[in-house]
N, C-alpha and C positions, 0 to 999 in steps of 0.2 A: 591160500598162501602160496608164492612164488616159490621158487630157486631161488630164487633172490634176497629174499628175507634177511636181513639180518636182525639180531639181538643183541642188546648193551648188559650187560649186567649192572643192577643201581649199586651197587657194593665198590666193585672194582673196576669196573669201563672195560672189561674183558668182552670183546665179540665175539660170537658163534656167528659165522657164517655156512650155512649148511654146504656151500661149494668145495670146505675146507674139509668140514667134519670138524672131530677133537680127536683126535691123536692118544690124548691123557686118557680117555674114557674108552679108545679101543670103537669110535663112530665113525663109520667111516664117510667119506664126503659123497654128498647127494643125497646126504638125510636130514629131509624136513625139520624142524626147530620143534614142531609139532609132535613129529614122531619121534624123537628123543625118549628115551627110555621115563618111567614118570620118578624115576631116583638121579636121576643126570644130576649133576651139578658144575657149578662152572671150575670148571678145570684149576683156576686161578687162589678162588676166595671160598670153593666150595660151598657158595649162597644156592640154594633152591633156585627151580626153573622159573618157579614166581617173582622171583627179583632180575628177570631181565624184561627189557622192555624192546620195544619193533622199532629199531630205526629206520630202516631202509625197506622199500618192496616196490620193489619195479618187474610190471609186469611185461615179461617176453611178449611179443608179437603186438603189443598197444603202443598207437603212435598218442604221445600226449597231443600233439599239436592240434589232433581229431577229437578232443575228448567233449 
């Protein structure tokens, strides 16, 4: 998993962007979606880490054009 990663929450359309972190939870930015605590919840709707899903992951240094 990227930097990049992002996750949707299916509840509430709240994103984690790990660039950002969560602020609410005291994460601070550059930490993986993965390594989030295993009690994290979304900031928002407080839905478990299971109810978001991988929107985005764009991998640094891969040109798609070469894939």
């Amino acid at each position: 998993m990227s930097l990049k990663a992002k996750f949707e929450c299916r509840i509430c359309w709240t994103i984690y962007d790990p660039a950002v972190g969560d602020d609410v939870a005291q994460i601070p930015a550059g930490t993986l979606f993965d390594d989030l605590p295993a009690d994290w919840c979304c900031p928002v709707c407080e839905a478990p880490k299971v109810q978001f899903l991988l929107i985005e992951n764009h991998h640094v240094g891969i040109d798609p054009t070469n894939a």
